[in-house]
N, C-alpha and C positions, 0 to 999 in steps of 0.2 A: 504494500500500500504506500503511496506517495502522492495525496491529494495537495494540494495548493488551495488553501479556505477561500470561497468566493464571496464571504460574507453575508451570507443570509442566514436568516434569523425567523424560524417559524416558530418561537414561542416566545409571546413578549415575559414570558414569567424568569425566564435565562436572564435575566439583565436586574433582577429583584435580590436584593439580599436575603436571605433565609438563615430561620434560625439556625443551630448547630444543631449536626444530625446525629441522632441518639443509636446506640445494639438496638434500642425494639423497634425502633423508627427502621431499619434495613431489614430484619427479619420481617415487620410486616408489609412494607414496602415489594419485599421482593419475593414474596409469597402471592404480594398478589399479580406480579410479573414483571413489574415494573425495574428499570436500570437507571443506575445514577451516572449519569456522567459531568465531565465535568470541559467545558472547552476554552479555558482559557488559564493564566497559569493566574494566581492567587485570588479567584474566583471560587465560590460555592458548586461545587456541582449541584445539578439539578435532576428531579425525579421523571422520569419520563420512559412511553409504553413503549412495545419491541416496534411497535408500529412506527412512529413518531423517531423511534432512531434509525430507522430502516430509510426516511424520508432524509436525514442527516447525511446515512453515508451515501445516498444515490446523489444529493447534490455536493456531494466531497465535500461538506464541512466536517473537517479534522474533531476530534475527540479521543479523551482518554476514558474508557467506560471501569471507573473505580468502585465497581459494589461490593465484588470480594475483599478488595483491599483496601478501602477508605478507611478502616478502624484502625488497621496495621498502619499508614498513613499518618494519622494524627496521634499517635503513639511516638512513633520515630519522631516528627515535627517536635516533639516535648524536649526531645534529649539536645543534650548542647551541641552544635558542630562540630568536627576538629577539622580545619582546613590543611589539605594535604596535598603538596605543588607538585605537580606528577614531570618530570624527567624522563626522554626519551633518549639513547644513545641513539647514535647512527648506524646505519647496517654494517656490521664487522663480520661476516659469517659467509660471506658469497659462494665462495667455492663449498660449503656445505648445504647450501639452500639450492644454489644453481644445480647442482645434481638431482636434488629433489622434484626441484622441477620440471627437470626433462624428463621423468616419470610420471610426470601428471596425464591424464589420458583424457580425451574431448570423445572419443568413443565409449569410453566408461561412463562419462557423467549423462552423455545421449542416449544409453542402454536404460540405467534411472530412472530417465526423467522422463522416459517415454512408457514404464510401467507407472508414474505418477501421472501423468496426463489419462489415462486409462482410466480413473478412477472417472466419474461422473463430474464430481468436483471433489474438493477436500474442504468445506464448511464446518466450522469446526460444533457444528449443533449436528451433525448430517451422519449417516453410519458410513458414506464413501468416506468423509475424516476420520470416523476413526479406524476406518480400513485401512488408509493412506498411514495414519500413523502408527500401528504396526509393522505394517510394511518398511517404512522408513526405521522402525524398533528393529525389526529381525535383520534388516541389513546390515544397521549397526551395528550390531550383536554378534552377525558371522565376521565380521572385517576381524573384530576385536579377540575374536576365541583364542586365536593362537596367545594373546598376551594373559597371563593370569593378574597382573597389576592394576588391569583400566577395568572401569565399572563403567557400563551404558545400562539405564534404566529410564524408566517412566517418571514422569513428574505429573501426578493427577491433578485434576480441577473439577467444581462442579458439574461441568460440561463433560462429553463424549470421549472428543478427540484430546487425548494427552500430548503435554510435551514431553522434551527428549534432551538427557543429560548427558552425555559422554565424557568421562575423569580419565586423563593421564596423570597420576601424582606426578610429584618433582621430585628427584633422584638427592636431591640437597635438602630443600627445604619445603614446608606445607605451603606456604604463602611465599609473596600475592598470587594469584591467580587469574590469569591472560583467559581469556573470552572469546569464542568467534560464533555469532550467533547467525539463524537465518528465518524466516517464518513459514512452514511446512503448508498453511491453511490457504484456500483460494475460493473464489464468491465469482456469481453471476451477481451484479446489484439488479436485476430484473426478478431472479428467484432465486435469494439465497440456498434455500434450504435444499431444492429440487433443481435449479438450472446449472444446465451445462457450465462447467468451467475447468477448464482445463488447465488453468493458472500455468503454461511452461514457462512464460517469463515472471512473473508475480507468484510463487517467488519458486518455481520451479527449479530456477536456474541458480538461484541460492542455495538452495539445499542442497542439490546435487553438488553445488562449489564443495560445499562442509563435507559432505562423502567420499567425493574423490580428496580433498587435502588428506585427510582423516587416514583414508587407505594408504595414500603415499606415503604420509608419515610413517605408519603403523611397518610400511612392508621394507621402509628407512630405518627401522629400530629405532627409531626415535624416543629419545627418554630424555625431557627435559630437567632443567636443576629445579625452575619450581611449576607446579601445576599449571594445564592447560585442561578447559571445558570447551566442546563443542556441545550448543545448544538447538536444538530445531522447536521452534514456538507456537504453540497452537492459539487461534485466534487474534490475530494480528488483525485481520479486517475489519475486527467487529470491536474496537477500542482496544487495541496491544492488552487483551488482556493476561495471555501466557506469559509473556515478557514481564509485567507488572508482578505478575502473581511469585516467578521467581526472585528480579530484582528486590521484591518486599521484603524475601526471607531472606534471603544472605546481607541483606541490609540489618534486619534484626538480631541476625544468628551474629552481627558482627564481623563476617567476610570482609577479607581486604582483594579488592580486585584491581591489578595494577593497570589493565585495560580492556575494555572491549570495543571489539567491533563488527557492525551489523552489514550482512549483504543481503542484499534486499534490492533483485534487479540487475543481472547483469550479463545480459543475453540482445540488447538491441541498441539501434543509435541509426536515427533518420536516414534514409538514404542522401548523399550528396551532404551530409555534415561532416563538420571534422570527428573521427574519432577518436574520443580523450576516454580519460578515467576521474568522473566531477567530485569533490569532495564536497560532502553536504557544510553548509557553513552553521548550520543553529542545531543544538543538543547534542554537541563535539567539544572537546578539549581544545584547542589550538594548537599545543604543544605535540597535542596524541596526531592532530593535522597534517602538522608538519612535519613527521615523523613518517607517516603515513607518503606523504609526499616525496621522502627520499625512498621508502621503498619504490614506490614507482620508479622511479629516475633508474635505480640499480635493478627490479629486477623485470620490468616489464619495457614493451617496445612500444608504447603509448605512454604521450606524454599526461602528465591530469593539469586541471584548472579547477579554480573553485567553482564549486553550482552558488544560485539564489540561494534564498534559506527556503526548505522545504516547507516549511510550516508548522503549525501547532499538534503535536503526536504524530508525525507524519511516517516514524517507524519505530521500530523496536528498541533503537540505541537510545529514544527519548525516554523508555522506562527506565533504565540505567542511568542516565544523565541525573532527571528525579531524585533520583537515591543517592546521587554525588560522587559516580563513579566515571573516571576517562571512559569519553567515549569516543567514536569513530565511525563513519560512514561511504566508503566509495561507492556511485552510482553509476549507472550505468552510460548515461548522456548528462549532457546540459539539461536542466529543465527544459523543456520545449521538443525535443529535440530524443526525448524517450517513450519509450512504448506506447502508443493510443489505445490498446486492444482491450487492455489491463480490464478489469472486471467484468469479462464477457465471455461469450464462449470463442468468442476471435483472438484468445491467448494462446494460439500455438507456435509452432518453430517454425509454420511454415508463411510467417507472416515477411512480407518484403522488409530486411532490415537485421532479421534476427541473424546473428552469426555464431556459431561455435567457438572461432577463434577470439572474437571480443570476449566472448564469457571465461574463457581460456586466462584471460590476462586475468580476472578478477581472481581465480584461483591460485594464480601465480602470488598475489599481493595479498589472499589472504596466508597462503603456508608460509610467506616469507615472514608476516606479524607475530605469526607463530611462534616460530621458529626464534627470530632477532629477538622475542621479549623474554622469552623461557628456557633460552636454552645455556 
């Protein structure tokens, strides 16, 4: 998902301050179906029917949909900050990443993502999600057998479709812990629940990114000095709510995460545009930016630029941001200038545009994050 808010406003009540919301105020609220979301940052969320958000995201006004976690939320809010300036070295590892990734395969990640497109859609209410995230469970599962070290499991939620944790400890030390996350779920906004969507770019082409890294690594012996999590998130279209629902807990549990970053998109780029690698400019570190910025330089053959700012929740790395963790975004185009198809059944590979080798670079950039922060 990567809306740009267009500013409309179907409820004059979003603009009202409201009292503070209470445990029996969300139990009865959301018994009676109702989701709180919330769309702007130090604003009140608002109560509003699946109907009424359904209307939100068809006109791509961004939101964070916090009903699970708005208690977990203003809990953390209570506790003091500790500001903590995050420092990036520069890539010093080439000749061990470069190797890695001339074993990156575009035929493995198309093998994938062509049994995820198969699904009807992957909605994360829908039983094609939670078919899909099995599917994506057992893959990761067989990659990982041969290692007895790494634990891939489910991450439940109220909802169907679960997300997906993948732990490489670190060979030195527990912490911090580097992050590459991607969103598994995919939506017709016409009918979520039942239409067609084949999500290959949104975010098809992310997750299979995290697959094939994940493999390369794994079949590299890769043992970093300290932990690496691949994540795959259920419900990203429908307010980041997997993403939330993780970054809530390892914000509570006290996790120190020394970065993440979100792929999300990176399989097309307009015909007749320049092709770059855009860095989202809002719910990002700078430092982690720019950082991000020399792995490109060293390890991929596209140069990046910064994008616009995406907007208000516009993906995954903004539940992390929230929680006050480096974050990081490389997209697939310029705004303007990436996928139109995106929430329809018109999200396949075979759309004019889409390339292999483009999505190729983003895998490249993410095993090198990888790689240069943890190892």
């Amino acid at each position: 998902m990567k809306f740009l808010s267009v500013g409309l406003l179907f409820l004059g009540a979003l603009l009202a301050q409201s009292a503070p919301i209470t445990h029996e105020e969300i139990v009865s609220k959301t018994a009676e179906g109702l989701r709180l979301l919330r769309f702007e940052d130090g604003a009140e969320p608002e109560w509003v029917t699946e109907d009424q958000k359904l209307e939100f995201m068809q006109a791509e006004k961004n939101f964070f949909d916090v009903t699970e976690v708005w208690e977990v939320k203003q809990e953390l809010s209570k506790e003091k900050s500790q500001t903590v300036l995050a420092t990036f070295p520069s890539p010093s590892h080439q000749s061990a990443v470069s190797a890695l990734i001339n074993t990156l395969s575009t035929s493995n990640m198309q093998s994938t993502l062509s049994k995820l497109t198969a699904f009807n859609n992957r909605y994360y209410r829908s039983s094609t999600g939670q078919q899909a995230s099995q599917y994506i469970l057992d893959t990761v599962t067989q990659l990982a057998n041969s290692r007895s070290d790494i634990n891939v499991s489910p991450f439940t939620h109220s909802w169907s479709q679960f997300s997906i944790i993948a732990k490489i400890p670190g060979s030195k030390a527990s912490s911090p812990v580097t992050i590459i996350g991607a969103h598994m779920d995919s939506i017709n906004l016409q009918s979520p629940t039942n239409g067609r969507a084949p999500g290959a770019d949104d975010d098809g082409t992310g997750t299979v990114n995290l697959i094939e890294i994940f493999r390369a690594l794994l079949a590299g012996n890769f043992k970093p000095s300290t932990p690496v999590e691949f994540h795959w998130y259920s419900g990203e279209e429908a307010g980041l709510l997997g993403s939330q629902a993780i970054a809530t807990s390892y914000k509570s549990k006290g996790v120190v995460v020394k970065a993440m970053m979100e792929l999300d998109m990176s399989g097309y780029f307009k015909p007749g545009s320049r092709e770059v690698i855009a860095l989202e400019a809002d719910y990002i570190d700078s430092g982690l930016n720019t950082f991000v910025g020399e792995l490109v330089d060293a390890y991929s053959k596209l140069p990046w630029t910064m994008d616009i700012p995406c907007g208000y929740a516009c993906s995954d790395h903004a539940s992390w941001n929230e929680e006050g963790y480096p974050t990081t975004f490389p997209y697939e185009a310029v705004t303007g200038n990436d996928d139109p198809q995106i929430h329809s059944s018109g999200d396949t590979t075979s759309v004019s545009g889409f390339s292999w080798s483009h999505s190729l670079e983003f895998a490249k950039v993410g095993l090198a994050f990888v790689y240069e922060l943890a190892v």
